[in-house]
N, C-alpha and C positions, 0 to 999 in steps of 0.2 A: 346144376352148379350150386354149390353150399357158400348158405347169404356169405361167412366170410372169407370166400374167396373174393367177394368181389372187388376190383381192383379203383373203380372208379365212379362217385357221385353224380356224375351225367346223368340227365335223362334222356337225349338223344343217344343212337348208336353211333357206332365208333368209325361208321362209313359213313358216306355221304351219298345223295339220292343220284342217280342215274341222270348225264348230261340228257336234253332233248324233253324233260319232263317240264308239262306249264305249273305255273303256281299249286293249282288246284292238286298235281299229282304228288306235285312235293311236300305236301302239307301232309296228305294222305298218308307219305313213303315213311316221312318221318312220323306219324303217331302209331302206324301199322310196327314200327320199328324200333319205336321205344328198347331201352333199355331198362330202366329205371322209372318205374310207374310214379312212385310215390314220389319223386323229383321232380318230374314232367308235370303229375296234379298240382303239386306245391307251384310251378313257374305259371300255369294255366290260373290258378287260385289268385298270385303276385299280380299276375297282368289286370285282372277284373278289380281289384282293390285297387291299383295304381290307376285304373280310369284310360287304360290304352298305349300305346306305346309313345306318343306324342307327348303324353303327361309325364309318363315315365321316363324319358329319357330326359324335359326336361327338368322335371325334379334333380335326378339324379346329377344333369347337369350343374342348376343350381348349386347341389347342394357341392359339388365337388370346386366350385366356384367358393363360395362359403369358406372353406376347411380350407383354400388359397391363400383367399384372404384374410384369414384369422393367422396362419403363419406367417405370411408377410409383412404384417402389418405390424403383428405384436412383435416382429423381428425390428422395424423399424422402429417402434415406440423405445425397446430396450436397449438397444446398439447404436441404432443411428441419431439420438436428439442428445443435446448435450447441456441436461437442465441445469448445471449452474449457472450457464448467461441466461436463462428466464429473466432474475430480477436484478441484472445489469441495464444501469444507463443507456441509452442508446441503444439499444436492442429493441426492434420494431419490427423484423421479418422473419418469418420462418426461415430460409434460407442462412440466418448468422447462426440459428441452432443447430442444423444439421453435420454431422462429422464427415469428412470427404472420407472418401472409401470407405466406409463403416462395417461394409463386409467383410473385406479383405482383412480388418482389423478386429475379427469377432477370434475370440479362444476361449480357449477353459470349458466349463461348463457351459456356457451362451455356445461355443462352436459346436460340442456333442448334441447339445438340445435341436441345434439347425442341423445339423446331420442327419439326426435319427425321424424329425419331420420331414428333413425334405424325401428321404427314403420312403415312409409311409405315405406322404402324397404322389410319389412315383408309381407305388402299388395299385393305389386307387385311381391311377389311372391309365392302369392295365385293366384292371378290373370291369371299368368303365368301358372301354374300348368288346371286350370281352361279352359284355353285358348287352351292346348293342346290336351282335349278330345273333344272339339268344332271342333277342326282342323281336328282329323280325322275323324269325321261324315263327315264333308265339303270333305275331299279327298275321302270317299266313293262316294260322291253325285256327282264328277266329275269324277271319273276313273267308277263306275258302270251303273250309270243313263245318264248322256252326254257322256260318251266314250271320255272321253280327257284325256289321259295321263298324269301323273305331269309334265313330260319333256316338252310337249305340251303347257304346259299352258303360258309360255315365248314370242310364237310365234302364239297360235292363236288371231282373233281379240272377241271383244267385241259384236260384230253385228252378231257373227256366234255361241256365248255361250248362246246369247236373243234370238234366231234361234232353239237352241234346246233344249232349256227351253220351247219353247212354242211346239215344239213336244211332250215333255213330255206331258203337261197339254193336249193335245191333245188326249193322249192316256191312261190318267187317267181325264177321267170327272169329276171326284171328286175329284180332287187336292185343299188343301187349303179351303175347305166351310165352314170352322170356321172361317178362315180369312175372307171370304165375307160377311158374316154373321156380321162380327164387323160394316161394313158398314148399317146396317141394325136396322133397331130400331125394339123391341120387339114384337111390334104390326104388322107390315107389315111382318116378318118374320112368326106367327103366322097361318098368311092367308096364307101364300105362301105356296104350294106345295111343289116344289121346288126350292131350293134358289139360285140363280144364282152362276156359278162360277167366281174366283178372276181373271180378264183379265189382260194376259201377255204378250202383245205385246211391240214393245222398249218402247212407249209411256207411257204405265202404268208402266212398271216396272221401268223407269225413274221416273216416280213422286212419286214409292213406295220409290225409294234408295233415293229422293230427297226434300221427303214432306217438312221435319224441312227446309231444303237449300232453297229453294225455295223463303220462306218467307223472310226469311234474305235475299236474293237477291231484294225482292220485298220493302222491308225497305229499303235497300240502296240507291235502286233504285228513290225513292221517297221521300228523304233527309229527314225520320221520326225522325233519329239518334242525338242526340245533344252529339258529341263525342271530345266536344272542355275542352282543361282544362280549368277550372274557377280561374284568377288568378288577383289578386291586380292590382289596376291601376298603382304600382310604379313596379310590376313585370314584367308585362303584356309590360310597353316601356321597361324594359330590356331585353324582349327578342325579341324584335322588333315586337312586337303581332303576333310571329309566333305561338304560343303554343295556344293561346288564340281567334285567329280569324281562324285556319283552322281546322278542322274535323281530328285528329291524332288516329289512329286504332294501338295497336299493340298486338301481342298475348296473353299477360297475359289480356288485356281487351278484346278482341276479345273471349278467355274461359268463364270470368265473364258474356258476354253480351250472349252468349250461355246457361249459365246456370242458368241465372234469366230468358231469354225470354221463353228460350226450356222447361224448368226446370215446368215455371207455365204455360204456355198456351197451354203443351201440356201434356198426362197422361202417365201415368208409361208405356204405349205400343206402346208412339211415334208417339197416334195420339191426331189432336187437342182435346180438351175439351166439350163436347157439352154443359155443363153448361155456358161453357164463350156463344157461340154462343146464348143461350137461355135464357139468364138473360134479361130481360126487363131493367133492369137498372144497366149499367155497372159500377155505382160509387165503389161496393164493389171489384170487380176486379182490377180496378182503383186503388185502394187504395192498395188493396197486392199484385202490385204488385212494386209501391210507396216501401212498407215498405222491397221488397225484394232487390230492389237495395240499399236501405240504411244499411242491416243485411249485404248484399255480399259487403260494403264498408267499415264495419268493422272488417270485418273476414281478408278483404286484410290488412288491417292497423295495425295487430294485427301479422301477416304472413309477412309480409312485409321484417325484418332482414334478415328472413333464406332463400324466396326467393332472396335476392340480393345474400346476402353469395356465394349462391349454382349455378348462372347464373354468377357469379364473376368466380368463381373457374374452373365449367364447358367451360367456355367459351374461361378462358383463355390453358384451355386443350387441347381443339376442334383446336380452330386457331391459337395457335403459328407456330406448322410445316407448315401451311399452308402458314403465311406471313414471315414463316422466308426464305422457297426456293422458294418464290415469292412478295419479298415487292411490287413490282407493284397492286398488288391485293387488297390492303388495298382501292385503289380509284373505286375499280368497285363496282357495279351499281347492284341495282334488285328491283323487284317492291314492294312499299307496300301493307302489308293486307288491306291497304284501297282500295287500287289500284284495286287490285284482286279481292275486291267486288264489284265494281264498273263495272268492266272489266265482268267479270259471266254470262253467259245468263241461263235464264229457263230452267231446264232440261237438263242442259251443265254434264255430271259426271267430276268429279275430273282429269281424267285421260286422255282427251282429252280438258279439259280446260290447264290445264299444258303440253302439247303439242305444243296447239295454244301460249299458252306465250314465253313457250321456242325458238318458231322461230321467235317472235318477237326481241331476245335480241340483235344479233348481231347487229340487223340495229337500234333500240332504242342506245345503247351505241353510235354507229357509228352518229344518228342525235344529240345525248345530245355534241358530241366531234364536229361536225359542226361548234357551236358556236364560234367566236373569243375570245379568252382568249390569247391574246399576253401578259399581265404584268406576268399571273401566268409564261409562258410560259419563259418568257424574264429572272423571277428571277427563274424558278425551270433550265433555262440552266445555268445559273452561278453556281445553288448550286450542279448540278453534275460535271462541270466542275472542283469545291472545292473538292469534295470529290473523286472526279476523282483522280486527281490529290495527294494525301495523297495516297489513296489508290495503285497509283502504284509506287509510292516514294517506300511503306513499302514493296509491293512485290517485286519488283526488290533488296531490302537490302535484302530479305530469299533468293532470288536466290545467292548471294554474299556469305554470311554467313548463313546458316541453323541453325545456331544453337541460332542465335538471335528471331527466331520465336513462340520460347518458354521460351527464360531467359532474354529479353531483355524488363527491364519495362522502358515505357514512358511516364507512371504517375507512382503513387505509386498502389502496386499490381496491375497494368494490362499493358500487355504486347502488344507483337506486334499481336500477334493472335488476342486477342480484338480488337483493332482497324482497324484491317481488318476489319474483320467482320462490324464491324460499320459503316465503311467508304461505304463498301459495299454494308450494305442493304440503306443506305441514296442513294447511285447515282442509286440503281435500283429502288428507287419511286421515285424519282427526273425525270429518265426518262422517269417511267410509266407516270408522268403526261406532256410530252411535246408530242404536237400532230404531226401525220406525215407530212412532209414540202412537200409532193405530193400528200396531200389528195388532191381531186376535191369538192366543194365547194357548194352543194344544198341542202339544209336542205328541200326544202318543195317536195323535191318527197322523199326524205328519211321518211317525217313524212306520205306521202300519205302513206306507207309501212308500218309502225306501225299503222294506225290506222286498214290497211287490216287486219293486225291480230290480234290488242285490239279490235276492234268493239267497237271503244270509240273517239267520237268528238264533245265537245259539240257546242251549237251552236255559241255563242262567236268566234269559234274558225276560222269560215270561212273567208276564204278571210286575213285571218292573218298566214299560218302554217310556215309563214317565218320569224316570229318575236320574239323576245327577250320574252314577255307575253305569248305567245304559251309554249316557251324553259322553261319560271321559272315555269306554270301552271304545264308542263309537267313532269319537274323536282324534284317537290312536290309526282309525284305517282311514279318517276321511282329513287328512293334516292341512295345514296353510300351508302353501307352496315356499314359502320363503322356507322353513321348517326343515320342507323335503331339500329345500335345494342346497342349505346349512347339514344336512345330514350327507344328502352326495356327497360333497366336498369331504367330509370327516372320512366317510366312509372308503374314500382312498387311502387313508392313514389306517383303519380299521381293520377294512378287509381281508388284509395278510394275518391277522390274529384268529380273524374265527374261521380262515385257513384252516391254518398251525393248531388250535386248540377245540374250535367248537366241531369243526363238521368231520373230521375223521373218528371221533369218537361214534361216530351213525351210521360209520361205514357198514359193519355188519348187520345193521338194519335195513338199509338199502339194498341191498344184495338180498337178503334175504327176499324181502319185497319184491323184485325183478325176477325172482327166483319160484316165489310162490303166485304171484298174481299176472304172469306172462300165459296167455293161452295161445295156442295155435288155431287159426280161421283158413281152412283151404279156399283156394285163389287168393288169399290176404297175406298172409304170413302171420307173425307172431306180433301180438298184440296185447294192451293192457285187458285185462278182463274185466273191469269195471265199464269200459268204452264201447265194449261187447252188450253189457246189455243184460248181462248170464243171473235173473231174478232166483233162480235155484240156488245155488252157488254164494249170491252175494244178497240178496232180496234183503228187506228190513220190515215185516209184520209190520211197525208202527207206523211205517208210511203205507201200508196198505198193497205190500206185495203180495202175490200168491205163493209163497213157499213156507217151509219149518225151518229154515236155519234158523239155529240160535245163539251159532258162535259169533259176539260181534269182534271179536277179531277180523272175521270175513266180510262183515258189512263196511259198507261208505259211511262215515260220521255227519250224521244230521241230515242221512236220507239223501246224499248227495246222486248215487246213482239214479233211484228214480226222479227224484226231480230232473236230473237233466233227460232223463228217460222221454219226462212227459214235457219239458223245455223244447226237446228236439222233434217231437211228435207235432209240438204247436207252430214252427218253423217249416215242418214239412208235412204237412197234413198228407198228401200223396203216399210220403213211406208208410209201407206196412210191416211190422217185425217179423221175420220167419221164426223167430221163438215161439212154441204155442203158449210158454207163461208170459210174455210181453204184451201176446194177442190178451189172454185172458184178464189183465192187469188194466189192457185198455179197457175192455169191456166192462170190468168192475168198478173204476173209477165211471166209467161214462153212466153205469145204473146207479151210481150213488150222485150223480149229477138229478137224474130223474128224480129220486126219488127227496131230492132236496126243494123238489119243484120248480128247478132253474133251466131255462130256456135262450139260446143265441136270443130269437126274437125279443124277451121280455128285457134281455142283459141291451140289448141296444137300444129299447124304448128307454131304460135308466139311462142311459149314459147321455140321450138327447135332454134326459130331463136336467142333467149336472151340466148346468153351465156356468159354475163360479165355484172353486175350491175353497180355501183358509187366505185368509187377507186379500180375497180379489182375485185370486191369480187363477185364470181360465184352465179348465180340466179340458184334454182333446178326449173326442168325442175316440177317437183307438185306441186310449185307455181301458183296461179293465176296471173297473168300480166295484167296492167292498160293499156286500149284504149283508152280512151277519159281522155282530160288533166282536166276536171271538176270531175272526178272519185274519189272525197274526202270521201264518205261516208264511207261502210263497207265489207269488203269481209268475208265469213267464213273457217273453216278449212280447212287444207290444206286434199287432197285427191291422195293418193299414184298409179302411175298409173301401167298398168299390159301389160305382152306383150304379142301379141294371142299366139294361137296354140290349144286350144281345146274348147271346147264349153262353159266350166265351164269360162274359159281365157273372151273367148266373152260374156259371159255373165258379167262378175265381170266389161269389159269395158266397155257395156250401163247402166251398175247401175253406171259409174262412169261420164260417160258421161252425166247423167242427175244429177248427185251431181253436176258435174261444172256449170250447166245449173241455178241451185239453186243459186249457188256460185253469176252467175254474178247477177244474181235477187237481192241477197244480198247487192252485190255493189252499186248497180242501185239504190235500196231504198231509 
C-alpha cells in the first residue's frame, strides 16, 4: 500500500479482536495488528509521560472541567451581572445584580461568541469520551504484554519500556508488517517473499515518536523560518525593531506553523508524502503550500476576538492565586518556544528534553540576575522601603484597634484591609527584584553551566560569555514570563501577518529542504536525514566527525547532529549504531577521552569533591563538572548514579559509566 493512500491515523486496525479472547490475547491481537506503527508508539510514548491511564484520564478530566468553567463563568461575569447597581444604595446581595434570564437574553456578538464555544467544548467531549477506550487498550498493552503495573509506570524509566517492547517484537516476528510494509513501494513488496519486519530498537522507535519533530528541529536548525512580524517603518522604530528584526515563536503560531507544515507535507498516517519527494517540479507544491499559510492567516484573523477573549479570562484565572501569594514571581524567567526549538537535538523525546531544561533553570536565572542593575536596584529599594513603611504603619494601627481593619476607609469605599494588601503585594515585588548583596560575582562560569545543559552556543558567542551582548542574546530566549505572556496575547493580533507576508516567502525553501534532506530507512519509511545519523553525508570535521564533506550547506549548524549523536548515545548507552562511521566516531571521541587522561572513576571522585557551586548553591553529585577552563562547548543529559550491591547495580554503573564517557566526548566537541 503507497503511504498516501492511507485513509486513516489510527493505530489500531480497523477490526476488532475476536469475541472469547482474555486480556492478555487482546493486547497481543491488537499490537500483532497494528496499523499505524508510528501512531500506536506515539499513544504507547503519551501513556508513559502521562503516568498511566488513571492520571490520564484524570488530567484530561480536569482539564475538560477547566475549559467549562472558563466558559461559563466568563459567560456569567459578561451577560449575567448587571454592574451599574454595584455602587447603588441599598445593594448588598449578589442576587439584586444578577439579570433573570441572562441567557435567553444574550445576542450579537456575546450570542456567536457562546455558540462557537459551546460547539468546541461539545467536541472535546467527544474527543474525551473517544480518548478513553484508546486508554484502555493502551493499559492492557502495558499491564498484559510488558508487565508494568499502572502504579509502575511513575517510576519506571523510558530505556527499560524500549527494552521490552523490543522483546515483544522479539517474540512475535510478525509484529507490525503492515506498518513495514508502508515503508515499501508496491512493486518491491510484490517480489518480496518476505517483508521485513518494523525495527524497534531506541533508535527507530525515536525517529517513529519523532518523524514530524525532527523536521521542525531541522528547520530551526537551519534558520529556514521567517518568524519575524512585518511591520511599518514608523511601527517597527516604535518598537525599537524588536518585533520586526528578531525571529518571535509563540504558541498560537507555533500550532499554525504545525499545521500548514505537518498538515501538507505529510499524509493523513503521519508520514511524509511521496508525491512531494517525487514531483519533478516542485513549483505546484510551492505554491499550496504558499496559499496554505495565507487560508491559516485568515482563519486566525477572523478567530482572533474569541481567542484573546478566552486567553484574557483563562489566564487571568490560572495566575492570579499564583502572584497574588507570591508577587515576587511576576519577574521570573522561562525559556521561549523559540528557545526550545532551538535548544532540541534529533531524536531528544519531549520528556528528557524538559528534564535537561529544567536543570538549567536555577543557574540561567542565577546568570541573567549576575548582571549589574544597580538603578533598578537603587529605585525598587526605595519603592519597598515606601511601601514598607505604609504597610506597617497600617498594621501596627489593627494591632491598636481591630476593629479599624475592616470599617476604617482611607479612601472612599476601601479600607485598611485593602491597602494592606496593596502595600503588601508591591514591597514583595519590589524585593523580588533587588539582588542578593552576597551574591559572588561570575557570570562566565555560570554561562559555561547553561550551555552544559542548553547544548546551545553560537559562535559569536566565544570569548565574550562575560559580556553585556552575550546577557541581552541570551535574555531574548530565556524572557520573564509576564513578557511571553504579553507577546501571546499580541501574537493573536500578529500572527495572521507573518501568515500573509513573512512565511510563504520560505515556501520554496522548505520544499526544497523536504525534498533534499528526506532519506528513505527500510522497515522505517522516509525520514529526516539528519535524525538518521548519516556522518557521511552530513558529518562536520569541526566537531570531529569522520567524513570529507565540505559542503556546509549539508552540515547541521553548530554541529547539531553530532551533538545529538553523542546526546542520544549518553541517554542510551545500550544502543549501538549500525553506521560503521557512527561506530568509528564513537571510538574517536572515546580515544580522545583517553588520551585527555579523563576517567568515569576520576570524573566521580570530582564531583564528590564539588559540594558547593557559586553563592552556595549545592552541585548534585549527576552532574557533569568542567575540567578544563576552555570547556565552553556542550555537555548532555544529566545521568542519575546507582550504588552497587548486586550485579543488575553493576551493571546499571558500566552503562553509566560509559554515558559519562559520551558525556565528556560531548563537551569536548
Amino acid at each position: 500500500m503507497e503511504e498516501d493512500e492511507a485513509g486513516t491515523a489510527t493505530a489500531f486496525a480497523t477490526t476488532r479482536p475476536k469475541q472469547g479472547l482474555d486480556d492478555y490475547q487482546k493486547a497481543l491481537w491488537n499490537w500483532v495488528n497494528v496499523y499505524n506503527l508510528d501512531a500506536y508508539l506515539q499513544e504507547v510514548y503519551a501513556y508513559y509521560t502521562g503516568k498511566g491511564i488513571y492520571c490520564i484520564a484524570l488530567s484530561r478530566g480536569l482539564n475538560l472541567l477547566t475549559v467549562g468553567f472558563v466558559i461559563g463563568f466568563s459567560t456569567f461575569l459578561l451577560g449575567c451581572v448587571d454592574y451599574s447597581k454595584v455602587h447603588q444604595d441599598g445593594t448588598g446581595q449578589l442576587s439584586d445584580l444578577i439579570i433573570p434570564n441572562c441567557v435567553s437574553r444574550i445576542s450579537g456578538f456575546s450570542l456567536l461568541l457562546f455558540i462557537c464555544f459551546t460547539i468546541f467544548y461539545v467536541i472535546q467531549i467527544i474527543d474525551f469520551v473517544g480518548g478513553i477506550i484508546r486508554l484502555i487498550d493502551m493499559y492492557k498493552f502495558y499491564t498484559h504484554l510488558l508487565n508494568i503495573p499502572d502504579g509502575d509506570i511513575q517510576t519506571i524509566s523510558w530505556a527499560e519500556v524500549v527494552r521490552r517492547i523490543g522483546q515483544i517484537r522479539d517474540q512475535n516476528p510478525g509484529t507490525a508488517i503492515s506498518s513495514a510494509t508502508h515503508a515499501l513501494d508496491a512493486s518491491a513488496l510484490h517480489h518480496s517473499n518476505s517483508p521485513p519486519t518494523a525495527a524497534l530498537d531506541a533508535h527507530d522507535i525515536a525517529n517513529r515518536i519523532m518523524r514530524q519533530e525532527n523536521y521542525l528541529i531541522a528547520l530551526f536548525n537551519k534558520d529556514l523560518l521567517d518568524l519575524r512580524v512585518p511591520l511599518p517603518p514608523i511601527l517597527d522604530r516604535f518598537s525599537g525593531g524588536y518585533l520586526n528584526g528578531a525571529n518571535t515563536l509563540t504558541r498560537a503560531l507555533e500550532w499554525n506553523l504545525r499545521y500548514c507544515l505537518m498538515g501538507h507535507l505529510f499524509d493523513r498516517s503521519g508520514r511524509v508524502r511521496k508525491s512531494l519527494l517525487k514531483e519533478k517540479h516542485p513549483t505546484r507544491e510551492i505554491e499550496l503550500l504558499r496559499r496554505r499559510f495565507l487560508f491559516m492567516g485568515l482563519v486566525n484573523a477572523v478567530f482572533a476576538p474569541f481567542i484573546v477573549l478566552y486567553l484574557l479570562m483563562y489566564s487571568f484565572f490560572r495566575y492570579f492565586e499564583e502572584y497574588h501569594k507570591n508577587p515576587s514571581s511576576i519577574g521570573g524567567r522561562q525559556y521561549t518556544p523559540y528557545a526550545e526549538w532551538k535548544f532540541r537535538e534529533f531524536n531528544e523525546l519531549p520528556h528528557l528534553f524538559r528534564r535537561r531544561l529544567n536543570e538549567s533553570y536555577p543557574v540561567a536565572s542565577e546568570y541573567i540576575d549576575q548582571f549589574p542593575k544597580e538603578k533598578v536596584a537603587l529605585v525598587m529599594r526605595f519603592v519597598a522601603f515606601i511601601a514598607g513603611s505604609f504597610a506597617a504603619v497600617l498594621a501596627a494601627a489593627t494591632l491598636i484597634d481591630p476593629d479599624i481593619f475592616l470599617h476604617f476607609e482611607i479612601t472612599p469605599h476601601r479600607t485598611v484591609l485593602f491597602y494592606l494588601g496593596l502595600f503588601g503585594t508591591i514591597l514583595a515585588a519590589a524585593r523580588g527584584m533587588v539582588p542578593d548583596a552576597h551574591r559572588v560575582f561570575d557570570p562566565e562560569i555560570l554561562m559555561r553551566e547553561v550551555i552544559s545543559q542548553t547544548h546551545y552556543m553560537p559562535t559569536e558567542w566565544k570569548g565574550e560569555l562575560h559580556s553585556q551582548k552575550v546577557q541581552t542574546e541570551f535574555g531574548k530566549l530565556f524572557e520573564m514570563r509576564v513578557n511571553i505572556f504579553v507577546q501571546e496575547l499580541l501574537s493573536v493580533v500578529l500572527t495572521p501577518f507573518v501568515l500573509w507576508y513573512s512565511l510563504p516567502q520560505n515556501a520554496p525553501a522548505i520544499i526544497n529542504f523536504f525534498r533534499e534532506f528526506t532519506v528513505h530507512v527500510e522497515g522505517l519509511g522516509y525520514v529526516c536525514s539528519f535524525a538518521v545519523f548519516d556522518f557521511k553525508r552530513h558529518g562536520n570535521v569541526n566537531f570531529g566527525a569522520p567524513t570529507e564533506q565540505q559542503d556546509e550547506r549539508l552540515m547541521s549548524n553548530q554541529g547539531k547532529m553530532e551533538k545529538s549523536f553523542l546526546n542520544f548515545k549518553a541517554a542510551n548507552p545500550e544502543w549501538n549504531p549500525t553506521d560503521p562511521a557512527g561506530s568509528a566516531y564513537l571510538t574517536r571521541m572515546e580515544n580522545f577521552n583517553h588520551q585527555l587522561g579523563w576517567s568515569p572513576s576520576a570524573a566521580r571522585l570530582r564531583q564528590q569533591r564539588s559540594q558547593t557551586g557559586i553563592g552556595g548553591r549545592l552541585i548534585r553529585q549527576n552532574t557533569p563538572v568542567f575540567i578544563h577552563p576552555n570547556d565552553t562547548q556542550f555537555l548532555s543529559s544529566v545521568h542519575s548514579g546507582h550504588q552497587p550491591g548486586n550485579t543488575a547495580a553493576a551493571n546499571e554503573i558500566r552503562l553509566a559509566e560509559k554515558a559519562a564517557m559520551y558525556d565528556r566526548a560531548l563537551q569536548k566537541s
